[in-house]
C-alpha positions in Angstrom: 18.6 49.4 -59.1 19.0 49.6 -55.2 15.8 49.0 -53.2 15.5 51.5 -50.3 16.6 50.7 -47.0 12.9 50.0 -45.5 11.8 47.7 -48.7 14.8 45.9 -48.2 14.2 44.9 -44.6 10.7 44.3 -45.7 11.6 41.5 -48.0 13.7 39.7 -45.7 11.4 39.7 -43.0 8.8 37.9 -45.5 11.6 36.0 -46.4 12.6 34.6 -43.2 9.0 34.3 -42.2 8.0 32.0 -45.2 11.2 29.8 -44.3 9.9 29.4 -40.7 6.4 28.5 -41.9 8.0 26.2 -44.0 9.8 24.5 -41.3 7.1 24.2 -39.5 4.9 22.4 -41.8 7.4 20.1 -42.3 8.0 19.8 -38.2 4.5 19.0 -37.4 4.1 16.3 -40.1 7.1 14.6 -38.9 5.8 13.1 -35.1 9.3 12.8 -33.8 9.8 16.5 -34.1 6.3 17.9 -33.4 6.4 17.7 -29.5 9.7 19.5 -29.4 8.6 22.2 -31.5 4.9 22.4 -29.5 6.7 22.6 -26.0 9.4 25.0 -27.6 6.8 27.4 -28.2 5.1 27.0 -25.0 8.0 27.8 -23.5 8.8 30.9 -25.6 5.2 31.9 -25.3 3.4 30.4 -22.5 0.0 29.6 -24.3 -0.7 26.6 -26.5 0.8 24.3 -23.8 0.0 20.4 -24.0 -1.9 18.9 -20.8 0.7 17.1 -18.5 -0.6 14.2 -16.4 -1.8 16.0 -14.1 -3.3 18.8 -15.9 -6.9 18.6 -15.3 -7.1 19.1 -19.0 -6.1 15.8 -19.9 -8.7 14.3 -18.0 -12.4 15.1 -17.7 -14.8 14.7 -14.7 -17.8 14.8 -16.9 -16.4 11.5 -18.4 -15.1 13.1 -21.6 -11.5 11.6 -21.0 -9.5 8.7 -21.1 -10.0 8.4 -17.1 -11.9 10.1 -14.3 -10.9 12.3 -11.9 -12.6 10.9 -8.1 -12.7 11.4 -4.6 -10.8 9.3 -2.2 -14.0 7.4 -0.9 -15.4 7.1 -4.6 -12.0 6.2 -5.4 -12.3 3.1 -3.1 -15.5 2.2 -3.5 -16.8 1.9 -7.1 -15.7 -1.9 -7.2 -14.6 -4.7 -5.0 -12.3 -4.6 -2.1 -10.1 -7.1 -1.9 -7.6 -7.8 1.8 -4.4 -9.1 1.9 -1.7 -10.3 4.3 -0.7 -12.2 7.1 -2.2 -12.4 10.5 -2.5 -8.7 11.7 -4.6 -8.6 8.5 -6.4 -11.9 8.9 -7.3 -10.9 12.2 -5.5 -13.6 14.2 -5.6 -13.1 17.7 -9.2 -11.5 17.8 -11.6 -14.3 18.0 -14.8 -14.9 16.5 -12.8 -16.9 13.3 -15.0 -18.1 10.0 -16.1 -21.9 10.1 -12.8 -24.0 8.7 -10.2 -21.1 9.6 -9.7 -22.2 13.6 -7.6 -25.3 13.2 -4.1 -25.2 14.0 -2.2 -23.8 11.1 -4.8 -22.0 9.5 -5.9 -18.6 8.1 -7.5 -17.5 11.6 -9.6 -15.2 9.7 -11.8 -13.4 12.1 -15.1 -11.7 12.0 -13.4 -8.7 14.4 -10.9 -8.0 11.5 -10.3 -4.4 10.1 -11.6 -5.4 7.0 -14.6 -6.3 7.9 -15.0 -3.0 9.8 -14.3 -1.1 6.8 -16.3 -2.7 4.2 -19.3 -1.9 6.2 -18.2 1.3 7.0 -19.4 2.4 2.9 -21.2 1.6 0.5 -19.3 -0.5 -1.8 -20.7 -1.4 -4.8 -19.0 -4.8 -5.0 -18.0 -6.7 -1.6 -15.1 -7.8 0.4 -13.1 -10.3 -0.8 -11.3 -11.6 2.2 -8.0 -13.6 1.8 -5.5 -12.4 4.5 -4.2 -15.5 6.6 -1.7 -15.9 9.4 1.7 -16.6 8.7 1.6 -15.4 5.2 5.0 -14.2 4.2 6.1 -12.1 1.0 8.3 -14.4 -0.7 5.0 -17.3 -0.6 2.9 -14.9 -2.1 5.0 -14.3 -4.9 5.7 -18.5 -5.1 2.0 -19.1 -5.3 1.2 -17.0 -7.9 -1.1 -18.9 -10.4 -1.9 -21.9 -7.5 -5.2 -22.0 -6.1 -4.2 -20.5 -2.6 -2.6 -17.2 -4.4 -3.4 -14.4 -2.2 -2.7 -11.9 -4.9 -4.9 -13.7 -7.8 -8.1 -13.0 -6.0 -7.3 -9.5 -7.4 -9.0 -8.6 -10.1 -9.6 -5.7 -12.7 -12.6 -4.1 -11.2 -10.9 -4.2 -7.6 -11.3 -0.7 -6.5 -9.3 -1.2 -3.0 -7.2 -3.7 -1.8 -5.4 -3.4 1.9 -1.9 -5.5 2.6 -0.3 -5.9 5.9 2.6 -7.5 5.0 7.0 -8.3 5.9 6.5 -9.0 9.4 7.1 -13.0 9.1 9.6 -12.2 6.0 11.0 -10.3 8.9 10.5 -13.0 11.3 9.1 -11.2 14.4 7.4 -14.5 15.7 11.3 -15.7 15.5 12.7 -12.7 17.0 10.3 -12.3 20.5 10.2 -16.5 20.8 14.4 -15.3 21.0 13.9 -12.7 23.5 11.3 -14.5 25.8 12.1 -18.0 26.4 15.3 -17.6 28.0 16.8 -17.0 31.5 16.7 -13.2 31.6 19.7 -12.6 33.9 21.9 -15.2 32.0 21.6 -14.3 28.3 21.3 -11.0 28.3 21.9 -10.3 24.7 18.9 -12.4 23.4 17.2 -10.0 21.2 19.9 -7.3 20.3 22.1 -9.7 19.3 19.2 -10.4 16.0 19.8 -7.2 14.7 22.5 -8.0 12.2 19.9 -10.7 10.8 16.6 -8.8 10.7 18.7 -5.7 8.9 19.5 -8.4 6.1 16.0 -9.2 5.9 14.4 -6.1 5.8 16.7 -5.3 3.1 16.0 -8.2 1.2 12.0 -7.7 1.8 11.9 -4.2 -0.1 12.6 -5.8 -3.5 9.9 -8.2 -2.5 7.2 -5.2 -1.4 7.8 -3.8 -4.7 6.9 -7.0 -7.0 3.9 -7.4 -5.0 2.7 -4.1 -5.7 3.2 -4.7 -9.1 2.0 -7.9 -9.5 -1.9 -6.3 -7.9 -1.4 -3.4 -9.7 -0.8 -5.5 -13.1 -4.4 -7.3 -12.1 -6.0 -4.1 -11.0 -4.2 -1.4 -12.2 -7.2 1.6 -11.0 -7.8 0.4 -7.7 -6.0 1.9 -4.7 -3.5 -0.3 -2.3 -3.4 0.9 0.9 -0.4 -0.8 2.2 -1.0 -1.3 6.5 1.9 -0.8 9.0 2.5 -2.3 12.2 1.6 -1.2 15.5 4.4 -0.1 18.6 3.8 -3.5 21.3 5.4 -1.8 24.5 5.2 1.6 26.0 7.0 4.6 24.3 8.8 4.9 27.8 8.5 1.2 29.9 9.5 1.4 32.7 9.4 -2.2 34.5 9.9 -6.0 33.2 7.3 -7.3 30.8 7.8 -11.2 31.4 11.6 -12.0 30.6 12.2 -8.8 28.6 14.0 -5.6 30.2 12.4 -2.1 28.9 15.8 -2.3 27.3 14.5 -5.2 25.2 10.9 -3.0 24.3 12.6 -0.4 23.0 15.0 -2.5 21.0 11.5 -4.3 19.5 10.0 -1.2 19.5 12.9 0.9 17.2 12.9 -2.5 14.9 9.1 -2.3 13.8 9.6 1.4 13.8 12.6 1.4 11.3 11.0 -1.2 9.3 7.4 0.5 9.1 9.4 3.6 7.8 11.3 1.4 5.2 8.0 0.6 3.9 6.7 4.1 3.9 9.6 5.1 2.0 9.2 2.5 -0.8 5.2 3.2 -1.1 5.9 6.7 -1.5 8.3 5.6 -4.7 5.9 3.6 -5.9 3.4 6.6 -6.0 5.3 8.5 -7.3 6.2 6.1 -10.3 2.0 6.2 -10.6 2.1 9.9 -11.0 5.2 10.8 -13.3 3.2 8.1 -15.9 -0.2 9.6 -15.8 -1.4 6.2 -14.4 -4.4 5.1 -12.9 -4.5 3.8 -8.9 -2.4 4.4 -6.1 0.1 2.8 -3.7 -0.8 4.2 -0.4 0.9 3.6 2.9 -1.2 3.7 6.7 0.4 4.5 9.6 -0.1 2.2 12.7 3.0 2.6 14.5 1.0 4.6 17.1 -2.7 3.0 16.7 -2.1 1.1 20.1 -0.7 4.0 22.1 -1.8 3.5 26.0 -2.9 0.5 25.7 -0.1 -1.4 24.4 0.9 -5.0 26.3 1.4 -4.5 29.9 -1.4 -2.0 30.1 -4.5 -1.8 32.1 -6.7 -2.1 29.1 -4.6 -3.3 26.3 -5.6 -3.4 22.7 -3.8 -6.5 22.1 -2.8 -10.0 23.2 0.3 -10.4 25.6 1.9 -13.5 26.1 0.2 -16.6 25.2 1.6 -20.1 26.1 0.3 -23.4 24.4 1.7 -26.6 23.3 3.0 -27.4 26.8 3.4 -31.4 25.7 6.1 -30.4 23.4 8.0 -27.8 25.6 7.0 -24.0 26.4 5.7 -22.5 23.1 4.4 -19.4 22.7 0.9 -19.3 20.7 1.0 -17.2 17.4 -1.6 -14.5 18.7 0.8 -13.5 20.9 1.0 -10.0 20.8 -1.7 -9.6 18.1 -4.2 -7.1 18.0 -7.4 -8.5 19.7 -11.2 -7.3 19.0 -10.8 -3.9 20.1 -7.2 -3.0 18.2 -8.6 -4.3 15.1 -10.9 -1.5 15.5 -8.3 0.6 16.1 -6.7 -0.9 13.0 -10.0 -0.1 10.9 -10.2 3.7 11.7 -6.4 4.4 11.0 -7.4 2.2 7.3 -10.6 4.3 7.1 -9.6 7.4 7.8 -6.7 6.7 5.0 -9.8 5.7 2.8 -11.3 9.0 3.6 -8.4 11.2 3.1 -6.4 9.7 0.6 -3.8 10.5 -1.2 -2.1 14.2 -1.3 -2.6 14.4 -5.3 -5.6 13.7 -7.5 -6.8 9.9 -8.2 -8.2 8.7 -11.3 -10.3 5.4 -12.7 -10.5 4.3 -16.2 -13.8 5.0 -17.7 -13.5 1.4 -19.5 -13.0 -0.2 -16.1 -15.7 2.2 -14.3 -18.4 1.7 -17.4 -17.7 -2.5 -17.0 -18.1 -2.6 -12.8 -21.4 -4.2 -13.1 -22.3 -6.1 -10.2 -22.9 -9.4 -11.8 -19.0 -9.0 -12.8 -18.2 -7.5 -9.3 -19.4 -11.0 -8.1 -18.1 -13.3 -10.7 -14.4 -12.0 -9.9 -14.5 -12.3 -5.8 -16.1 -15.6 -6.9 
């Protein structure tokens, strides 16, 4: 007996549909196969889609998450901050240094420094740990890892900010303008351009070197924000006159160097964001901009904002003293409100903190880990 036309249809639409329930039973037991099918129907049906990383879903303000969603200042300021560096950071060349940091080959670490501007800017609830020195380079900070002068083992997991200035003695600026000033200017004329095969093979080989840093603070305090610092423009956009034994020529050389390099390192802090965002990490890798802090008032000027040529060691020959061309008091302000405002702003995407790390910042750890 034949089963009309409709009853037919009937049956093998409850067929089919018992078949597909089947399936999926058996999908969303097997874990391999469930995401596939879940994001399969999201796609077919828009609803019932899982929370990505950044879907405010995943994560809760109320606490109710894994993490917590916070503004850039909370962001920065629930912990410790800890600074990094070499001697734009340390605050070489702007007096006023801490008791055993004067000497000749040390740290130089000043009162007039950025970071102290910024830590008493806000209320942090830990304090400044304060560990930048003068000719600190990349490479050594990666080589002392696990020695008692590490830089970047003063990090620790309830670090909530750390600021880095770092590349410019991996670089080798001090190298570069000793090249271009203590020569006879009309004689060898080619004194600094002549570098530039040098400091590109550098600058190439300190990008690999930026990125294990990173990695290595962020493996120690993997929810604070790193604000990595630039470096600021030393001559005039446009000079227009000798400065010592450099031709304007030579500034704008010096000048395009630090400016290529500053937006090398731009570039790999934004990849390194980025790598923090596609995993639905905590933290951030943040890059300040100082290229322009010292605009007007950059060497040569009437009121500069940092150090021009400084001669010592005359017993041994001309030298030229390692604050040369440093910010001094007044451009590590400068310094501290390009850093701040990046505090302030933050980032162009959401930033998060483990609850974990947030619920253990107590201040008796806070001060057992700067300690």
């Amino acid at each position: 007996m034949r089963l009309p036309e409709m009853s037919r249809r009937r049956l093998v639409i409850t067929a089919t549909a018992a078949a597909l329930a089947l399936v999926c039973v058996v999908v969303l037991l097997v874990p391999a196969t469930r995401h596939g099918l879940v994001t399969a129907w999201c796609d077919i049906t828009q609803s019932a889609c899982p929370p990505t990383a950044d879907d405010p879903r995943r994560d809760y303000a109320d606490g109710a998450g894994w993490r917590r969603r916070l503004d850039p200042v909370a962001a920065a300021t629930w912990g410790n901050y800890v600074a990094l560096g070499d001697s734009y950071s340390s605050g070489d060349g702007a007096g006023d240094y801490a008791e055993g940091t004067a000497a000749v080959g040390d740290c130089r670490r000043s009162a007039n420094a950025y970071p102290r501007h910024v830590v008493s800017a806000h209320d942090f609830a830990g304090d400044l740990g304060f560990f930048a020195c003068s000719s600190q380079r990349g490479w050594a900070m990666l080589d002392s890892l696990g020695e008692p002068r590490s830089q970047i083992d003063r990090v620790g997991p309830h670090t909530s900010l750390v600021t880095i200035g770092i590349g410019g003695n991996d670089v080798g600026f001090t190298k570069i303008l000793r090249a271009c000033m203590v020569r006879v200017p009309l004689v060898e004329t080619q004194a600094c351009t002549e570098q530039e095969e040098e400091i590109e093979k550098r600058m190439r080989t300190f990008g690999p070197t930026l990125e294990e840093i990173v990695l290595e603070i962020r493996e120690r305090a993997p929810d604070a924000r790193v604000l990595v610092v630039g470096y600021p423009r030393l001559f005039p956009g446009d000079p227009d006159s000798m400065y010592y034994t450099m031709a304007p020529h030579d500034q704008e050389w010096l000048n395009a160097i630090t400016k290529r390099f500053n937006e090398q390192v731009a570039e790999d802090v934004a990849a390194l964001d980025s790598e923090i965002v596609e995993a639905g990490q905590t933290g951030s890798v943040e890059y300040v901009r100082m290229y322009n802090a010292l605009k007007g008032h950059e060497v040569g000027a009437e009121d500069p904002w940092l150090n021009g040529v400084l001669l010592s060691d005359f017993a041994n020959g001309l030298e030229i003293d390692r604050s040369t061309f440093h910010p001094n008091a007044r451009g590590q302000q400068e310094f501290a409100e390009r850093v701040l405002d990046q505090v302030e702003q933050g980032p162009e995407r959401p930033l998060y903190a483990a609850l974990e790390t947030l619920d253990g910042a107590d201040p008796e750890v806070l001060a057992a880990e700067l300690d």
